[in-house]
N, C-alpha and C positions, 0 to 999 in steps of 0.2 A: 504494500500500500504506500504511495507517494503522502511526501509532506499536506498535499492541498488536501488530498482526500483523511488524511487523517486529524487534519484540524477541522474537518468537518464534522467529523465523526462526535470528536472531541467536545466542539459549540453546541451539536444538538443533545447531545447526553448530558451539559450542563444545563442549556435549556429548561429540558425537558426533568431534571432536578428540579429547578427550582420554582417551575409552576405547579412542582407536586406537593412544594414543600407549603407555595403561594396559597395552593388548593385548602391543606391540613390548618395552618393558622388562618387563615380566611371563615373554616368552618368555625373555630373555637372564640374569634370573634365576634363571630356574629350572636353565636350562643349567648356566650360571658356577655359584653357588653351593649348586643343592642336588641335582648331578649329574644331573636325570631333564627333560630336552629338552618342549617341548609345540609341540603344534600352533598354529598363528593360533587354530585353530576352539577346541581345548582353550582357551589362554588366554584368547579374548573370553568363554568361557562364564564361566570362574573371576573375571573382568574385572566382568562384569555381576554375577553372585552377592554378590561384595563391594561392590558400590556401591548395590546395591539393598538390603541386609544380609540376605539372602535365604538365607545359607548359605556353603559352600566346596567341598564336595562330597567327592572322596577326595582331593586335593589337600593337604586341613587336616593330614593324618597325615605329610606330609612335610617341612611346612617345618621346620626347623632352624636355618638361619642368621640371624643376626640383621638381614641385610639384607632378608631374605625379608618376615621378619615384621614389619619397619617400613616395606617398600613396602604391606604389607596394608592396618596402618593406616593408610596415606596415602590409599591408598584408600576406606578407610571412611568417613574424616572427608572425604573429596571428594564421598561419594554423598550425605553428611547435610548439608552447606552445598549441592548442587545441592536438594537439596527444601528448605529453606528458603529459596532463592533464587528458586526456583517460585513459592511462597505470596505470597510480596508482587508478586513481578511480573506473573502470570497468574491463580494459583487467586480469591485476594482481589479482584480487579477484576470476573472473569465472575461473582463472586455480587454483587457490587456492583451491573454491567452487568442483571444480571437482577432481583434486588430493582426499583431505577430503571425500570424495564421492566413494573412493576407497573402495570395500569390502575387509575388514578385511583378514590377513593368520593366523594368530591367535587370542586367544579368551580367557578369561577368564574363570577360573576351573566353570565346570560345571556339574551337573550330574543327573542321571533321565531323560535324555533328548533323545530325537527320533532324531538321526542321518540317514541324506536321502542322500545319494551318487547320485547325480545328479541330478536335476532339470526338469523333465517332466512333459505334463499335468495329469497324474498321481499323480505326488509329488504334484501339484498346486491344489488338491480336496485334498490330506491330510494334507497338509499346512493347509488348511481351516479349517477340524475338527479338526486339533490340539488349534488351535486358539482359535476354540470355547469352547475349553473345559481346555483354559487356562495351556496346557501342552505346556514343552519347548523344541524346535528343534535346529538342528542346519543342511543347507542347505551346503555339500559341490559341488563346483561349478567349474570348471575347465577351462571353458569360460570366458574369464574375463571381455568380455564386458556383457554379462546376468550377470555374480555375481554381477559385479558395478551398474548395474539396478535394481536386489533384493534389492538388500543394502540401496537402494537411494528410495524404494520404500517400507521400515520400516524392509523387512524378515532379517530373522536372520540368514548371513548366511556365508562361508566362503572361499575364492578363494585358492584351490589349485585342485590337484590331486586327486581323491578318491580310486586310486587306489595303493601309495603311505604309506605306513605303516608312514612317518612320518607327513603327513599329517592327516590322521586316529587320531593317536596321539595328534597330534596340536586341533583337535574338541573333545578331551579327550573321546576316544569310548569306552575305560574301564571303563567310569563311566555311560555311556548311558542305557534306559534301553530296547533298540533295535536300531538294525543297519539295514535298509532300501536299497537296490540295485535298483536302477534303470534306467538302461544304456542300449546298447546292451547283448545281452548275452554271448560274447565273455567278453567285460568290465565286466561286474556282477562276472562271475568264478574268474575275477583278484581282483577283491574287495573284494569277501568273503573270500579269501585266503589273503589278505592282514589285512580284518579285524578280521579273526579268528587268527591271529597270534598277534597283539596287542588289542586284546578287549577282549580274555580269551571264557570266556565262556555267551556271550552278544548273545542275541538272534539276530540271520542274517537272515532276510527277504529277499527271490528275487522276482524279476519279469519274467517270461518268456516271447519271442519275439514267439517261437515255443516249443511244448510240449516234445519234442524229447529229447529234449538239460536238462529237470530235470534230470537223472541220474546224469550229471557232476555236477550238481551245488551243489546238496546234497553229491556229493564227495567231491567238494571243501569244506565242512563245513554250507550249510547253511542249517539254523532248517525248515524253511517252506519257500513252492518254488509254487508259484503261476501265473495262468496263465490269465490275464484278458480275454483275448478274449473267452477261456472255459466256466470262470463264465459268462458271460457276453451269452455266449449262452443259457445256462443253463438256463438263469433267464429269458431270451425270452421264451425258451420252457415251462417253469415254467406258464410265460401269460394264451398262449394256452390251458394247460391243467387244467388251474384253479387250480394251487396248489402250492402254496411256502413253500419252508423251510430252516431252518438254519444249513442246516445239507449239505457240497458238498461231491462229490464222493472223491477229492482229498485231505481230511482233512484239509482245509483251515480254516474252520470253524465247531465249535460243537453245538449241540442242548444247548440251554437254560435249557431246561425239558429234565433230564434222560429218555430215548428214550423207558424204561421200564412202563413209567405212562403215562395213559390214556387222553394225552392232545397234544391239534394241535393249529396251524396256517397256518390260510387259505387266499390265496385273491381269489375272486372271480367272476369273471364280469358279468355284471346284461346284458342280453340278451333280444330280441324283443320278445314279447308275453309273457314274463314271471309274475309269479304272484305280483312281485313287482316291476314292470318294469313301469317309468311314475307315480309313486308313493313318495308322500312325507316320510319321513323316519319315521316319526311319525305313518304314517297310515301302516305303512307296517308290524306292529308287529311282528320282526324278534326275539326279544327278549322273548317275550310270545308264540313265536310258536316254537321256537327252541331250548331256553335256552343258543344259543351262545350269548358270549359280542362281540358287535362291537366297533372296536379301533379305524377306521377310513376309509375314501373314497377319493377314485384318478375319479375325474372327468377332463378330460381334462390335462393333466398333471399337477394337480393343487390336494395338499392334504391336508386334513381337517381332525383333530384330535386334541379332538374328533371331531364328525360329527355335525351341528345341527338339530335339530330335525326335521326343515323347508326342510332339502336337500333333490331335488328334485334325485330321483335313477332313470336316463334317460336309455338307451339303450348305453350300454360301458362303463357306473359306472362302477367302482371296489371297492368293498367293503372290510377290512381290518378286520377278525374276528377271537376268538380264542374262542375255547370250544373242547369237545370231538368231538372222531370220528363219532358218531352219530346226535351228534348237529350240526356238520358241514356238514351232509349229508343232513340231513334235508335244509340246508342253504342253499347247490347247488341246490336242488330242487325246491325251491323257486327261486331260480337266475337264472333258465333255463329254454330256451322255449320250451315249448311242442311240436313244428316241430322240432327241431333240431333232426338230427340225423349223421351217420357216411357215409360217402361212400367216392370213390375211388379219391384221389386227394383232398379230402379236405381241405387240408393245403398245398399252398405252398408255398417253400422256394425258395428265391431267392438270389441268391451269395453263391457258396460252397466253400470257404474260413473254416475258425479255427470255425468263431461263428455258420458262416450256416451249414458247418458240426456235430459239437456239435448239436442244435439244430434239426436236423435231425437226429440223433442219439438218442438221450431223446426221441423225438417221436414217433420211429421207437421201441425203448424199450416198450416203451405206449400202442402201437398197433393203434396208429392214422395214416393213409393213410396220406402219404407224398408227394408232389412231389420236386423237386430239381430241381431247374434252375440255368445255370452258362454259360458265355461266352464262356468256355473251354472245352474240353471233358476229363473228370478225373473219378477216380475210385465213383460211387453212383450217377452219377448228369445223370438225366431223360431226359433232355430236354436240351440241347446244344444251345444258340445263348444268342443276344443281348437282356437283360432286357429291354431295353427301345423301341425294336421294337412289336408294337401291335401282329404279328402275332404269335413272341414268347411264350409270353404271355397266347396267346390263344390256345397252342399247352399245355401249360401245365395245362390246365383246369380253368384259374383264372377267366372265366366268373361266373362257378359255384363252386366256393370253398366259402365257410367260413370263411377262415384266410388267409392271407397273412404278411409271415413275411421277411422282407428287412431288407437284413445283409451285403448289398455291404461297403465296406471300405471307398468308398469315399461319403459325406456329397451330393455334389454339385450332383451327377451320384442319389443319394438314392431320393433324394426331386424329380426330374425328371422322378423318377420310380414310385413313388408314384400317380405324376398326371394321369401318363399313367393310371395305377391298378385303381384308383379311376375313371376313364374314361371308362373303359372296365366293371367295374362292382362296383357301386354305394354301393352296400349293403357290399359290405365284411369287415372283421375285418381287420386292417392293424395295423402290428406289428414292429416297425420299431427298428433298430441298428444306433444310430450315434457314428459319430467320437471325436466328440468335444461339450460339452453342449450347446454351442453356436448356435449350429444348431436345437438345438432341437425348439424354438416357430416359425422356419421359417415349419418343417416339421408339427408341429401341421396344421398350417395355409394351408399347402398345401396335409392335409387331415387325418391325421395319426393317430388313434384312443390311441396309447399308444407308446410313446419313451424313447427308455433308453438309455442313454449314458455312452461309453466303459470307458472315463475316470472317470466319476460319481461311478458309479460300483468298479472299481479297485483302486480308490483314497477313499473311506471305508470300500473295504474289507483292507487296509492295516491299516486304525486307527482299526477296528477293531480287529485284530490278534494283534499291539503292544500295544493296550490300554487293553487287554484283555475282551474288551466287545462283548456282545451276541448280533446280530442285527438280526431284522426278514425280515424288507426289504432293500435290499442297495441302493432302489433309495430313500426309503424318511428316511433313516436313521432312523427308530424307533426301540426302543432299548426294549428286556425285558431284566430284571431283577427279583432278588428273595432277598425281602428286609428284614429286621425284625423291628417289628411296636409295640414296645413297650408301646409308646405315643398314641397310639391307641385304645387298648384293655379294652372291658370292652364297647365298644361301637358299634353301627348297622351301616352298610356302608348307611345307610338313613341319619342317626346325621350325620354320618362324611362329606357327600356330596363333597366324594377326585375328583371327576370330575372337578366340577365346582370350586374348592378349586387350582388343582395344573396341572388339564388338563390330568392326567393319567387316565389309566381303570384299577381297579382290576379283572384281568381273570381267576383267580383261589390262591385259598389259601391252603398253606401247613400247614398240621396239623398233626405232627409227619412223620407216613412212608404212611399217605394218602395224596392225591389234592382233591382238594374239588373246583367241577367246579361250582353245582351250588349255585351263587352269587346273591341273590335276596337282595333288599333293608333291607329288615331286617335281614339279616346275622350278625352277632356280630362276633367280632372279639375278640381272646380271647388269653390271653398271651402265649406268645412259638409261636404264628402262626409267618410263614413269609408271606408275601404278592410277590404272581407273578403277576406283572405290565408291561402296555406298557404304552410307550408314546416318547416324542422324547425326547432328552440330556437333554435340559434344563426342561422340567417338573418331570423330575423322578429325577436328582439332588434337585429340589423343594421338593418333595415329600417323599424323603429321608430322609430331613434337617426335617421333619413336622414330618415323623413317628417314627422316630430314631433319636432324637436330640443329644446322647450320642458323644465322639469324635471319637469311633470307626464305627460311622456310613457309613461314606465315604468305611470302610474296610468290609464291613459284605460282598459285593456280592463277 
């Protein structure tokens, strides 16, 4: 317990003495000298009223005696020193406490720093990997009761304007080494124009609300203009079609691996009937029948990397693997059931919105049968009415579909569709969009075979583009890299045992102008190689520190 909280403690337990004690002479009082008896409950009432100066009540018409009437005042002058005694011990500190408590308008030189122009749950998933990865931000905040609540709650962060050139200035944006927009897209055009005029040539990241509106914003100045809700489809469709990559249609991000060598990343969901399906990972020998590395598995919205050898690969595993395109064909075919096939309505979507359009689009690219369900009647959507009424539902084939992907906007309306879809048809894949990560272990629970969340998604594609790092998937943030492993060389990926050492997987090794996929235990590793690794932040910074101990390690990717 702190000093403040214990002089608190302290004043009300004398307090609360001495109106007990105010109570007991009060009664004998009144007895003894002004004949008329009270109660405990009468006298604390008459007790409080004078110390409060709140009154006396019918009391006042009786007293007479003069001892009566100078216990009163004793009490008056008792209630008027306990609140002057308040005021410097407690009132005057908590405005003190909360003044102090004020976020910052300026700030100390700084530089290298990721400056975020407002505050979203966007910003609050890159706030996070900045943290983790020990990089400094600075949070301008316009709000001033949110900044004072940042502030008070350790972020780094600063109350003005963002869109204020001397504000910009005041979080020193010309020493930054990205400026971040995250507002409307009205505000975002006036930020990048505020911040390209005092930050030079600092890389200006936006966010878009609507895809429409990037022409202007790449006119106002800004370098990459990104759309969460797009990606955020994208990486739904992606589920579906059993195929990830780090490469978007809108150059948000670029491949890891020059897109000219023979090397992939794949997720892939392990499906009913399939040959490794209900199989521990051990016995599944994906490795000796395929030649791809696996990096890791999404069970349940829950991800393991590496895997253990014991994981059971149920029905809606997703497995996490990199190898050629052959090794990875082989790996779908292992992962797929042998009823599975295509027909008419197999997939469908529900809410044609930004992501369910996106998403309907990628699949309709694919040549996978779609259908589209939406409350409204708009340009692509199949099937017109209410998601959450059965018959809807049933008009758009979801008794006999395969997938179902739910991309409604709101959390509370998505979980309630879910029940319905998993009601009408027990086997299908359900693919869900939330709004907020918070939502996500209520939709598992209410049925949802894989959820990804819009802020998750768009709060690492933005660490990703200003940290310049390669991500293969945005919901579990695993990173490749392309290391160089000095400390290494000269010895067999069996000696070195880098799995169990630092938790990465080597999935291919560079050896001049070739990749060298396959990586059997006795592979040696020989000086000049660099090592293509995955794994998450903290084990490939590990990993790094182990292969490349030199000070330019950190610099090689």
């Amino acid at each position: 317990m702190d000093d403040q909280r214990r002089r608190l403690v302290l004043f009300l337990l004398t307090l609360a003495a001495i109106i007990i004690v105010y109570t007991t002479v009060y009664m004998v009082v009144m007895g003894q000298f002004e004949g008329t008896p009270r109660t405990f409950w009468e006298a604390l009432n008459v007790v409080v009223e004078s110390m409060t100066l709140s009154g006396f009540g019918e009391d006042s018409d009786i007293w007479s005696h003069p001892v009566t009437i100078l216990f009163v005042i004793v009490m008056q002058f008792t209630g008027v020193l306990a609140v002057f005694a308040a005021l410097p011990l407690f009132v005057v500190p908590l405005f003190e406490a909360r003044l102090t408590q004020q976020a910052p308008t300026t700030i100390d030189e700084l530089s290298e720093h990721v400056l975020i122009a407002g505050y979203t749950e966007h910003g609050a998933t890159l706030v996070e990997e900045l943290e983790q990865r020990d990089v400094d931000y600075v949070i301008i905040e316009k709000d001033e009761e949110l900044a004072t609540d940042l502030y008070a709650a350790g972020r780094s962060v600063l109350h003005g304007d963002p869109e204020q050139t001397d504000t910009l200035a005041a979080a020193h944006a010309g020493n930054a080494r990205a400026v971040v927009a995250d507002q409307t897209d009205e505000e975002n055009a006036s930020i990048i124009l505020s911040a390209r005029e005092c930050a030079g040539d600092v890389p200006i990241v936006s966010l878009l609300e609507r895809p429409e509106n990037e022409q202007y914003h790449r006119y106002a100045g800004a370098d990459r203009v990104i759309s969460p809700e797009h990606i955020l489809g994208r990486s739904l469709a992606d589920k579906v079609t059993q195929r990830v990559t780090t490469e978007f249609d809108d150059g948000s991000m670029q491949s890891a691996i020059p897109s000219d060598r023979d090397f992939e990343i794949a997720e892939l969901s392990v499906q009913r009937n399939s040959e490794v399906c209900n199989r521990p990972l051990e016995e599944s020998r994906i490795r000796e029948q395929t030649g791809a590395n696996l990096i890791g598995v999404w069970d349940r919205g829950e991800f393991e990397s590496p895997p253990s050898p014991d994981t059971t690969l149920d029905e809606g595993t997703v497995v996490l693997a990199a190898g050629t395109e052959d090794q990875l064909t082989k790996l779908a075919e292992m992962t797929r059931s042998a009823k599975r096939h295509h027909s008419h309505g197999e997939v469908v979507v529900v809410g044609a919105g930004e992501v369910g359009s996106t998403v309907t689009d990628v699949l309709t690219t694919r040549d996978i049968p779609t259908t589209l369900v939406d409350i409204e009647e708009r340009p692509g959507v199949d099937v017109v009415g209410d998601a959450l009424d059965e018959w809807t539902l049933q008009s758009a084939g979801i008794e006999n579909a395969r997938t179902a992907i739910v991309t409604l906007p709101d959390d509370t309306t998505a979980v309630f569709a879910l029940l319905v879809i998993r009601e009408l048809n027990p086997e299908v894949e359900l693919v869900v969009r939330a709004s907020t990560a918070e939502s996500i272990p209520k939709m598992y629970r209410a049925g949802a075979d894989y959820v990804l969340a819009l802020t998750t998604v768009s709060g690492r594609m933005l660490a990703s583009i200003v940290l310049g790092e390669d991500v293969i998937s945005l919901d579990t943030q695993i990173g490749l890299v392309r290391s160089p492993v000095p400390a290494l060389a000269g010895r067999t990926l069996a000696e070195l045992d880098v799995r169990a050492k630092t938790g990465v997987t080597v999935v291919a090794v560079e050896r001049g102008d070739e990749v060298l996929t396959d990586i059997e235990p006795e592979f040696e590793i020989q000086h000049g190689d660099l090592a293509i690794v995955a794994g998450t932040d903290e084990d490939i910074n590990e990993f790094q520190a182990w292969a490349d101990p030199t000070p330019s390690a950190a610099e090689a990717d």
